[in-house]
N, C-alpha and C positions, 0 to 999 in steps of 0.2 A: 466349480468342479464338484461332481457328484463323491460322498463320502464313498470310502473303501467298499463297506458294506454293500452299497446299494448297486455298486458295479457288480458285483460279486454274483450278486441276487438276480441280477440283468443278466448275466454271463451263465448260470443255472437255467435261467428261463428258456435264456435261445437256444442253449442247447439242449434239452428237455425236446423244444420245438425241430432241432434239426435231426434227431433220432425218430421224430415221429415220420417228417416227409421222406426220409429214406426212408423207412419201414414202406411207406405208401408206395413209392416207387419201384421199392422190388413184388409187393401184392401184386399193382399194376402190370409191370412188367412179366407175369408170369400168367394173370388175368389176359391180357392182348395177345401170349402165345398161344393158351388152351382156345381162343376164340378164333385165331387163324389157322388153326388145325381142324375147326370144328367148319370153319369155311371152304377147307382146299378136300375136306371128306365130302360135302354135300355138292362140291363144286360137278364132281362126276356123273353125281346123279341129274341132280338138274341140266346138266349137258343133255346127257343120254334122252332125256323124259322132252327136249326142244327138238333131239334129232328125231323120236318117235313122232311128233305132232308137225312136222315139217316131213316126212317120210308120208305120215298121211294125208295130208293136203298135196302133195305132189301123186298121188298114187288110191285114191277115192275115186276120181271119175266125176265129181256129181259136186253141187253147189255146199257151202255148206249153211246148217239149221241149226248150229249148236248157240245157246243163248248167248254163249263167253264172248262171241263172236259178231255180234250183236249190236249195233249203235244203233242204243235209244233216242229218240227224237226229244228235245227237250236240255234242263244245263240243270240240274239236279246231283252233286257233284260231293261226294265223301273223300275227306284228308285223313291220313293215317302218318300222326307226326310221333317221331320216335327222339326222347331227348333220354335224359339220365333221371336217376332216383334224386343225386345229391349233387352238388356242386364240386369244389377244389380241383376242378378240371380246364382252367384257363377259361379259354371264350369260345368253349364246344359248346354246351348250350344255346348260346345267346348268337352264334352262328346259324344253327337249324331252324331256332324259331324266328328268327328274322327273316330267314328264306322264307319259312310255311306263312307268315305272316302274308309277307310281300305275293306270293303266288294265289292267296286266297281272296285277298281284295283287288287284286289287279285282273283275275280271270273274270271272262263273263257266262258269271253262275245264276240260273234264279234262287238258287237255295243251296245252301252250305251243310253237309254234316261233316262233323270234329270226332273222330277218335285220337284220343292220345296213348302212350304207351310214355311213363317215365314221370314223377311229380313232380320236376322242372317245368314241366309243357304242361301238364294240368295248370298249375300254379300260376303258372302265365298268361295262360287264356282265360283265367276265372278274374285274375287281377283287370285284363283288359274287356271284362265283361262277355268272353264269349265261351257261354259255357259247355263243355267237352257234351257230344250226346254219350260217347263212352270213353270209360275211361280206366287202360289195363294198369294195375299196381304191380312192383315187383316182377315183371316179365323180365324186364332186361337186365335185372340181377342173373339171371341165370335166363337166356336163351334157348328153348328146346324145342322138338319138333311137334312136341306136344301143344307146346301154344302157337305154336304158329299153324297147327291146322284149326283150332278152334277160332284165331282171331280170321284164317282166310275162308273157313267155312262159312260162317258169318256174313262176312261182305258179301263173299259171292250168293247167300240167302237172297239177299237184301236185292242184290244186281238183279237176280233172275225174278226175282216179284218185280222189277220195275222199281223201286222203288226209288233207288240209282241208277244215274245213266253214266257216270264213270266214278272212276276209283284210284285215288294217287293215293303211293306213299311218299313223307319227307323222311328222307334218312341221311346220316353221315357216311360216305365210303370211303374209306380207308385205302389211299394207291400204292403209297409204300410209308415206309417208318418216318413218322413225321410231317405227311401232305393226307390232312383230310379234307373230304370235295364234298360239303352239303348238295345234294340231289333229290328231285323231282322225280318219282319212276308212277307211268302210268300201267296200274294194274289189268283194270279192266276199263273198255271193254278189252280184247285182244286182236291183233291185227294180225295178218296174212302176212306183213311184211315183216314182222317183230322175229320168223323165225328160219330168214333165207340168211342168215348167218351160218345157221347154225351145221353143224356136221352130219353128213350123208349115211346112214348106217346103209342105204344099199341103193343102187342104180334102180330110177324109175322101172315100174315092172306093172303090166297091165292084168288085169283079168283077176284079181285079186277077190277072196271071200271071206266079209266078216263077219263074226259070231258077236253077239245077236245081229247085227246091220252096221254099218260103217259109222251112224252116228250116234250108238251107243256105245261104240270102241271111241268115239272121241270125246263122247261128255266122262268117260270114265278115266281118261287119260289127260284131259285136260287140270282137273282139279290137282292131281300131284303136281302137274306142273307150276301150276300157283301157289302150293305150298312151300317148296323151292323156293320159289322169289322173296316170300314173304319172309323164310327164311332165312335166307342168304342178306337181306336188308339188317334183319336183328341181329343176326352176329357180324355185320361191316358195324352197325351203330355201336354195339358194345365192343367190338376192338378198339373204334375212335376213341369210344369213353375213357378207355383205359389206355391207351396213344396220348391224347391229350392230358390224363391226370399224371402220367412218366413226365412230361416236360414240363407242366409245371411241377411238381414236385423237385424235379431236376431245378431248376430255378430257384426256389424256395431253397433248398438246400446249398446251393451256390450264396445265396443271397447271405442266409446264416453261417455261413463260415466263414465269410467278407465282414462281417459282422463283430461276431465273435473276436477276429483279430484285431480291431478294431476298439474294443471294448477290453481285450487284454490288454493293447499299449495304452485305455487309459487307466487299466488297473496299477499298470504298474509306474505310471505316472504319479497314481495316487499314494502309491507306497511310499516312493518317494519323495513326494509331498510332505508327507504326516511323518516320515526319517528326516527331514532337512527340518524341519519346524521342532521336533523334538530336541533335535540337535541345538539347535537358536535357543530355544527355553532354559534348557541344560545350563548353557554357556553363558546368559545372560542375566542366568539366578546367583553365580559362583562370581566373588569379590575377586582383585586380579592379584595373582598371585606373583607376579613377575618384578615388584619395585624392590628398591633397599628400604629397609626401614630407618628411620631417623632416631 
């Protein structure tokens, strides 16, 4: 049995350690709401910006020319995988990059480009020798729509020289408190069918005139609507991050307090130990006091 001491020392430590995963878990927990707030404000817009580019392709008249639009001939093919900075988040990580793994060798690509977002995923693809052609640091600390237009400005660069003939991102979505769904979303090119969902801002109407031309109203319309998406991917990924690091944390803290009680009953096993053995010593150093003398 372990001395008094060293139970003692054991029983500081884990609880040391169970005030740190609660602290984590309320950071998280308040991190995952600012992140679904930041989702259900963007949610509107990106709606709207689906009904404008569905409103025009019902209501142009004429083919469309816009590059977004575009299936390049060829398999030329950029991943855009989004994990976390740091770990203590269960098996979020090692969920998305198993996906983007698995989807990146099982398509048929002639050529591969890797963006990453997050040093999990850097990390992992350099381990497995395939190294990120970019690679964003720190975004998903802090999600905003400022990098999300520079990282979708970029692709779509790249898309419209050709360079790329499609564009997935891997992200985590968040369905509700406690079910994250790693996913696949193809960016570009963009499809005609990607936006009969979506909602009607006005009943077909003919004869319509756009300033400058019809498909200058759509390459300029089209872009926010891919920032949107891009969007809406990094803060579903950083909600999950912080979904996932509440439950474990949540567990860890569970775990230490099973623990801890556990380490109390042998502290005070141990008291008693070292009180019963004192006792015996006592009793066994003192001559007996109870006979007649002769």
């Amino acid at each position: 049995m372990s001395s008094v001491a060293e139970i003692r020392h054991h029983i500081n430590a884990v609880d040391d350690t169970a005030k740190i995963t609660r602290a984590m878990h309320l950071i998280s927990s308040a991190k995952m709401k600012k992140a679904m707030q930041m989702h259900d404000n963007n949610l509107l817009y990106f709606q709207k910006a689906r009904s404008v580019i569905r409103f025009w392709l019902e209501n142009s008249g004429g083919s469309i020319t816009s590059p977004y639009f575009r299936q390049h001939p060829g398999k030329r093919a950029a991943f855009l995988v989004i994990a976390a900075d740091k770990g203590l988040c269960g098996g979020y990580n090692q969920e998305i990059l198993k996906l983007a793994r698995k989807t990146m060798e099982e398509g048929d690509y002639k050529e591969r480009f890797l963006f990453t977002i997050g040093y999990v995923a850097f990390d992992y693809f350099e381990r497995l020798g395939l190294h990120p052609d970019v690679n964003y640091l720190h975004i998903i600390q802090d999600p905003n729509l400022e990098s999300a237009r520079a990282i979708t400005f970029e692709l779509c660069s790249l898309f419209r020289s050709k360079m790329l003939d499609e564009v997935y991102v891997v992200y985590t979505e968040l369905k509700r408190m406690g079910v994250l769904v790693p996913r696949v979303l193809r960016l570009l090119p963009i499809l005609e069918e990607d936006f009969m969902g979506a909602e009607l801002l006005h009943t077909p109407t003919g004869n319509l005139s756009y300033h400058p031309s019809p498909e200058k109203a759509l390459e300029d319309i089209v872009p926010h609507y891919l920032v949107g998406l891009v969007y809406s991917t990094l803060v579903q990924a950083y909600a999950s991050e912080h979904c996932a690091r509440m439950t474990a944390m949540e567990a860890a803290t569970k775990n230490a307090d099973e623990m801890l009680g556990k380490l109390r009953l042998q502290l005070n096993h141990a008291r008693q130990a070292v009180i019963t053995q004192e006792i015996t010593e006592i009793i066994s150093g003192n001559p007996d006091q109870g006979g007649l003398r002769t």
